[in-house]
C-alpha positions as a printed NumPy array, in Angstrom:
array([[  6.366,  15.201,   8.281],
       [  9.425,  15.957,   5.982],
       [  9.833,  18.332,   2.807],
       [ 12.413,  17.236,   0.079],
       [ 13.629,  19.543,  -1.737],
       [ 12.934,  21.072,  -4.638],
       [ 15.417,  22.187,  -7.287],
       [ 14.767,  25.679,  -7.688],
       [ 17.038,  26.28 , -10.39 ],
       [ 15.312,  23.727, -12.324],
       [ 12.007,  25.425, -12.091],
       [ 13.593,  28.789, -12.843],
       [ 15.277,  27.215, -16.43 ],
       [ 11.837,  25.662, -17.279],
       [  9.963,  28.5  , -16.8  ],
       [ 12.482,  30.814, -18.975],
       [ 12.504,  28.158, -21.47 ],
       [  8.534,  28.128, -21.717],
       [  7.567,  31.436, -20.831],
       [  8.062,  35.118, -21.201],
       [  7.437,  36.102, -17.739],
       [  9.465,  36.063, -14.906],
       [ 10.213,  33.28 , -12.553],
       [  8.835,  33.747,  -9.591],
       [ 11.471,  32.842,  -6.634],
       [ 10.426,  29.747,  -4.342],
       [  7.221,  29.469,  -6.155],
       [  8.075,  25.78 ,  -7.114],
       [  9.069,  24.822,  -3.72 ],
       [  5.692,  26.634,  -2.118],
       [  3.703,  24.508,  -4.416],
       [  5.205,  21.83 ,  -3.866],
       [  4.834,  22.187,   0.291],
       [  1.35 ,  22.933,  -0.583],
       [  0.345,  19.556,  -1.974],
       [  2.137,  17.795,   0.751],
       [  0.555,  19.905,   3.375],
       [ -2.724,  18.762,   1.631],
       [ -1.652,  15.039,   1.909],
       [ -0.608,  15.447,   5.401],
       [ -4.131,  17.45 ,   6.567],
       [ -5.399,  13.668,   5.332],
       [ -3.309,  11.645,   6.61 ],
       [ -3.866,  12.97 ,  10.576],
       [ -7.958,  12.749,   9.103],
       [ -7.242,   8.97 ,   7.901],
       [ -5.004,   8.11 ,  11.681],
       [ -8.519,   8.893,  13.414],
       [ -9.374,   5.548,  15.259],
       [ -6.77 ,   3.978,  13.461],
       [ -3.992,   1.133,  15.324],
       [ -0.644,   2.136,  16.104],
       [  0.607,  -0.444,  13.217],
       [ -2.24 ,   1.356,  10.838],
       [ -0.491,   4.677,  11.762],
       [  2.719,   3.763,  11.18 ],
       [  1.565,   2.532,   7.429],
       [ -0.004,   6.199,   6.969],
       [  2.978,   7.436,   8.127],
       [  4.827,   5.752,   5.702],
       [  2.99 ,   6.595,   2.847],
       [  2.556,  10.303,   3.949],
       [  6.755,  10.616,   3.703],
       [  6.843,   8.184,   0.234],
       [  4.3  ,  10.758,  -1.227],
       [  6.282,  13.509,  -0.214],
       [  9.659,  11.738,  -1.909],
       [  8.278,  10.981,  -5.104],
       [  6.362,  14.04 ,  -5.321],
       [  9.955,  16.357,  -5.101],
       [ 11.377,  13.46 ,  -7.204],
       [  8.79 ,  14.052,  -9.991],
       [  8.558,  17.749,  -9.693],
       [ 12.517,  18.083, -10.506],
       [ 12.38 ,  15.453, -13.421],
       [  9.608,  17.709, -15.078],
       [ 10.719,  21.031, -14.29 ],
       [ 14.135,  19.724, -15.634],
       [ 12.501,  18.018, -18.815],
       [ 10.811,  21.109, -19.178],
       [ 13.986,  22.997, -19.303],
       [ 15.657,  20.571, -21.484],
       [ 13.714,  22.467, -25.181],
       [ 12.258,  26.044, -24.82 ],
       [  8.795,  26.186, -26.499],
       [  8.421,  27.889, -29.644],
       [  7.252,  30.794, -28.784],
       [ 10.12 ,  31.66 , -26.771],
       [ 13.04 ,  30.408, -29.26 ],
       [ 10.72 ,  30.724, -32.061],
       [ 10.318,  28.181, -35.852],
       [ 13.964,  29.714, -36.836],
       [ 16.175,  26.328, -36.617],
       [ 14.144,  24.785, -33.971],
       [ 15.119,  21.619, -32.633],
       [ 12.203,  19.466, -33.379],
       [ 13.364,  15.696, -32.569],
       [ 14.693,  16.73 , -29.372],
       [ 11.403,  18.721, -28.521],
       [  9.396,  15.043, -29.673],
       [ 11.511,  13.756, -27.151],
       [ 11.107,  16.224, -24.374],
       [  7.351,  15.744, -24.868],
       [  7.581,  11.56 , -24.691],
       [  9.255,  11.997, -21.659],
       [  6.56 ,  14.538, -20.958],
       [  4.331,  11.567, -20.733],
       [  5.985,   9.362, -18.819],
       [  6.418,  11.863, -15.991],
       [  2.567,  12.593, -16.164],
       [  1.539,   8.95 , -16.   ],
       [  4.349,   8.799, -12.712],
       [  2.735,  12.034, -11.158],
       [ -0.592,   9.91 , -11.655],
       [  0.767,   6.775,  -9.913],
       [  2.101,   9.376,  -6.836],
       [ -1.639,  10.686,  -7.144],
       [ -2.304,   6.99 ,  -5.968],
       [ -0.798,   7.236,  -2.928],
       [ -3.345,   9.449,  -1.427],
       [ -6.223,   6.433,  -2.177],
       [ -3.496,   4.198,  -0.26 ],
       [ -3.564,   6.382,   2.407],
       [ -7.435,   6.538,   2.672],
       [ -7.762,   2.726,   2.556],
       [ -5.956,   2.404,   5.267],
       [ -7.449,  -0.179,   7.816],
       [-10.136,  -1.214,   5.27 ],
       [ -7.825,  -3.641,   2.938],
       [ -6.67 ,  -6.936,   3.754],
       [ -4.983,  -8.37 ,   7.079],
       [ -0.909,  -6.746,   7.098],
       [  1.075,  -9.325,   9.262],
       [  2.617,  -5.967,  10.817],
       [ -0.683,  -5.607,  12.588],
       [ -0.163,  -6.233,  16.274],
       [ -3.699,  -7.858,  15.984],
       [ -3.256,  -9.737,  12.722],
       [ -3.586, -13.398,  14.032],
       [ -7.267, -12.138,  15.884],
       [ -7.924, -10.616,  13.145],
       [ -7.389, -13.922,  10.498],
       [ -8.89 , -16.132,  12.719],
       [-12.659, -14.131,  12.71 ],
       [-12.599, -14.315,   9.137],
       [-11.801, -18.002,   9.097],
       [-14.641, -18.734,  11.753],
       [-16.885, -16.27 ,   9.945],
       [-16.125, -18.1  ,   6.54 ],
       [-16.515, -21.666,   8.316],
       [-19.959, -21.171,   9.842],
       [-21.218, -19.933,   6.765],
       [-19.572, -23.093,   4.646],
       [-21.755, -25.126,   7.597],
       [-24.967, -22.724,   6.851],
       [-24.614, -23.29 ,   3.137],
       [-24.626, -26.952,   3.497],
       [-27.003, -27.418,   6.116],
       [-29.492, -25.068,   3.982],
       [-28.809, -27.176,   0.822],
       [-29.315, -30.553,   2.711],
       [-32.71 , -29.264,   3.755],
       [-33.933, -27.9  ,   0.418],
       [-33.007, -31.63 ,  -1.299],
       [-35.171, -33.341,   1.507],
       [-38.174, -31.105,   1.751],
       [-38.19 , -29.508,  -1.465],
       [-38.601, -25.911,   0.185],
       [-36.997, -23.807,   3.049],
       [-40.152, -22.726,   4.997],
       [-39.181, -24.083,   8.783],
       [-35.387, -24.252,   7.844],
       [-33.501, -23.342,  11.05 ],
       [-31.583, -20.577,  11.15 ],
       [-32.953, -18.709,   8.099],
       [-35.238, -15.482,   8.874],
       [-37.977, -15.164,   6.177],
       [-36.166, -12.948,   4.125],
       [-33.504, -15.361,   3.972],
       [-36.054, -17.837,   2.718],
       [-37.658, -15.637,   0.058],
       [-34.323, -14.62 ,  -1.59 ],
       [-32.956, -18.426,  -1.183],
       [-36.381, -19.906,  -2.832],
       [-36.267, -17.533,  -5.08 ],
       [-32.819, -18.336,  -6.224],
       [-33.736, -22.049,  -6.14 ],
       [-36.022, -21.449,  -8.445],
       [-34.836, -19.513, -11.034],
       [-31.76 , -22.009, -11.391],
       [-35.2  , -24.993, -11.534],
       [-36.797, -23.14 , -14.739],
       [-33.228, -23.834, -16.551],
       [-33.945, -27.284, -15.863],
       [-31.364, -28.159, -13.559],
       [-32.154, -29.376,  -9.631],
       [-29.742, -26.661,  -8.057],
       [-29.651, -25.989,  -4.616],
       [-30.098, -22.439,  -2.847],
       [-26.111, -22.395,  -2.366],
       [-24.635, -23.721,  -6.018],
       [-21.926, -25.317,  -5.904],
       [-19.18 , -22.88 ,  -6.613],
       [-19.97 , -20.709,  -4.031],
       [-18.794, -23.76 ,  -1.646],
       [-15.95 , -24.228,  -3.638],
       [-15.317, -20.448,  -3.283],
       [-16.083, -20.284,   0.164],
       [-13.721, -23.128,   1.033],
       [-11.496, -21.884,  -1.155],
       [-10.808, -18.895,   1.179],
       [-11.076, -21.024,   4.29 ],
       [ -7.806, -23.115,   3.305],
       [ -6.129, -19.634,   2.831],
       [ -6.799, -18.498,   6.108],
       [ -5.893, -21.757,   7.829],
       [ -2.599, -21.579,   5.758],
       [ -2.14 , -17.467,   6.698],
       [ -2.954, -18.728,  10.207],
       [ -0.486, -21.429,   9.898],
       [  2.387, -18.775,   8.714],
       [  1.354, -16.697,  11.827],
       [  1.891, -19.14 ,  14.71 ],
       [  4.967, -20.258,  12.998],
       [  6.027, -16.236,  13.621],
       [  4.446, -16.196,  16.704],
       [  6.813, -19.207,  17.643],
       [ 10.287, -17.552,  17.036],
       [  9.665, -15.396,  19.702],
       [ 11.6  , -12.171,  19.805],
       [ 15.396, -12.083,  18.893],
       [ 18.037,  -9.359,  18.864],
       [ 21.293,  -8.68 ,  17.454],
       [ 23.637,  -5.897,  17.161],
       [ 25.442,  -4.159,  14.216],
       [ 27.647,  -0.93 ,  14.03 ],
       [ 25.454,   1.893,  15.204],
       [ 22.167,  -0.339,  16.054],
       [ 20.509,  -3.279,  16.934],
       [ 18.61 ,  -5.599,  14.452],
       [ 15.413,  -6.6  ,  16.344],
       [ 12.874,  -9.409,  15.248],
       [  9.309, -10.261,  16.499],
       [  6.538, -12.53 ,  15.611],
       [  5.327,  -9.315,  13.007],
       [  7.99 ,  -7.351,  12.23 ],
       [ 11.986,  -7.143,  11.469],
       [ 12.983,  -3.446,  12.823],
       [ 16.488,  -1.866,  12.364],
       [ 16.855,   0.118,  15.92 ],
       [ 19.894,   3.214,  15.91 ],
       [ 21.553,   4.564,  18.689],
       [ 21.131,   7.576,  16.738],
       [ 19.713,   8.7  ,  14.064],
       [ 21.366,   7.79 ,  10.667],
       [ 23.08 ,   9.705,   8.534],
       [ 21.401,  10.416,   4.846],
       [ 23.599,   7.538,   3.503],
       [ 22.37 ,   4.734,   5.586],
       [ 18.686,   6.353,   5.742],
       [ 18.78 ,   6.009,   1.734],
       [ 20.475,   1.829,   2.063],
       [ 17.017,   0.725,   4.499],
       [ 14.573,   2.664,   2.363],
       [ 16.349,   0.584,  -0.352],
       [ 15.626,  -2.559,   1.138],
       [ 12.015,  -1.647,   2.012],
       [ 12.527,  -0.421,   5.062],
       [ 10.053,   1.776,   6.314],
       [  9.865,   4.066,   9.792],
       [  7.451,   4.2  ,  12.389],
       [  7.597,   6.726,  14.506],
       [  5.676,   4.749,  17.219],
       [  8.433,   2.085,  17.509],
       [ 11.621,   4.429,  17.129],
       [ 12.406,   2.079,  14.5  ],
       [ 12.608,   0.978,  10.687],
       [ 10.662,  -1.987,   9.947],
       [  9.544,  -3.869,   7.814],
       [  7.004,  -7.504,   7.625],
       [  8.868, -10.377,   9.367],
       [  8.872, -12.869,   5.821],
       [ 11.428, -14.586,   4.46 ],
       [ 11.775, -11.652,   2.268],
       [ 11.819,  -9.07 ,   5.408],
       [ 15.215, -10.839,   6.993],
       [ 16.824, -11.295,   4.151],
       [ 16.653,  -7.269,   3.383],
       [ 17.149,  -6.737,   6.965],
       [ 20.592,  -8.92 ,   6.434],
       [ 21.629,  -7.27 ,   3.18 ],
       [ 20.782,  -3.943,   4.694],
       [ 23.147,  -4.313,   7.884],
       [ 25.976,  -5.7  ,   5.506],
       [ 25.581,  -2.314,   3.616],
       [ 25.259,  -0.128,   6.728],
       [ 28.57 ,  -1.978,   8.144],
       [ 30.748,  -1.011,   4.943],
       [ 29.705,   2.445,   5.091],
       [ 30.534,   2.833,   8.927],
       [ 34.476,   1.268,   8.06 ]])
């Protein structure tokens, strides 16, 4: 886990400029290592049972909340600093547009710290979202849903075809009688409108198939991965590395703040698991990978 910093200077003008007691030396920067302490006691809580690919993520997000955090801290404490209060410079001459200003950007900080805030609820949702093609098991993964969604598009019709020809759903095969209950009863209610509607109406097939032609196409996108195989290819100080799931930037050593802030630019994310920064193989993923090495290569000349 990493600490940004934290401009203490900042803190110490925006305190001065909104209250009459002393600044407190480092107290910005301990409350500030206090939050992210918080967020990393959660993150090792959220990696429990987690994939290596699922850690990395939390990983991730761990150091971006730790980032934006110091980067909104300094913004307010230097907003803050920007138009002492009125009861330190007092009504004498005071600068009133400029403090209307100082408390619209107020705002906009507050609804940022509130988006950081976010972060945390990325963290804990960690492995219970959707299907990241950086999972190792991604493709296993798809393909359950997609025969879990297909046997139940083949349950929905076979229940429906039974209900038109006998009118009911006692005997129905594969149905257990609370199945049958709840289906009757659904039957029914849509009969006393005064339509003939199956158990299963008709747009939860349409739904249901709906979502099996995305998986087939996300399955599709996979195996087309899956068939590049693995590739490598060097640049100044590294080598680019692509598999099925991922595009990684690999350094001999690690990189210097300059080139650390260039891959972070172009999404770039790193996993301590791999020794690498990586990022979704997509068309997307290589092309940042490319623009990312051009980058790197004019800042080694």
């Amino acid at each position: 886990m990493k600490y940004y910093p934290i401009d203490e200077s900042a803190a110490r003008r925006a305190k001065q400029a909104n209250s009459l007691s002393d600044y407190a030396e480092g107290s910005a920067t301990s409350e500030y290592r206090r939050e992210v302490d918080r967020a990393a006691t959660l993150a090792e809580e959220c990696k429990k049972g987690k994939t290596e690919a699922q850690q990395d993520k939390i990983d991730y997000l761990l150091d971006r909340y730790a980032r934006r955090l110091a980067d909104n801290m300094n913004a307010s404490n230097r907003n803050r600093a920007s138009c002492p209060s009125v009861m330190v410079a007092g009504w004498s001459n005071f600068p009133v547009r400029k403090k209307q200003q100082q408390l619209s950007r107020d705002d906009t900080l507050m609804r940022e710290w509130r988006d950081i805030r976010g972060i945390l609820d990325q963290i804990r949702a960690v492995g219970h979202g959707g299907i990241s093609g950086m999972d190792a098991d991604a493709r296993e993964r798809v393909q359950a849903k997609l025969t879990e969604r297909e046997v139940m598009q083949e349950k929905m019709k076979s229940v429906n075809a039974y209900w038109r020809k006998h009118g009911a759903l006692v005997g129905c095969p594969g149905l257990s009688d609370k199945e049958v209950a709840r289906l009757t009863a659904s039957a029914s209610q849509s009969a006393s409108t005064g339509r003939s509607e199956p158990p299963y109406p008709r747009w939860a097939l349409d739904n249901n198939g709906a979502e099996i032609r995305r998986l087939r196409s996300r399955l599709a996108v996979l195996d087309a991965q899956q068939a590049q195989g693995d590739s490598e290819q060097t640049f100044t100080g590294g080598v680019l590395r692509i598999t099925p799931e991922r595009v990684q930037l690999v350094f001999d050593d690690k990189p210097v703040a300059e080139i650390r802030d260039i891959v972070k630019q172009w999404g770039f994310r790193w996993a301590p698991s791999q020794g690498a920064w990586q990022r979704q193989n997509t068309a997307n993923g290589r092309y940042a990978a490319k623009q990312a090495i051009k980058a790197i290569e004019e800042v080694a000349q």
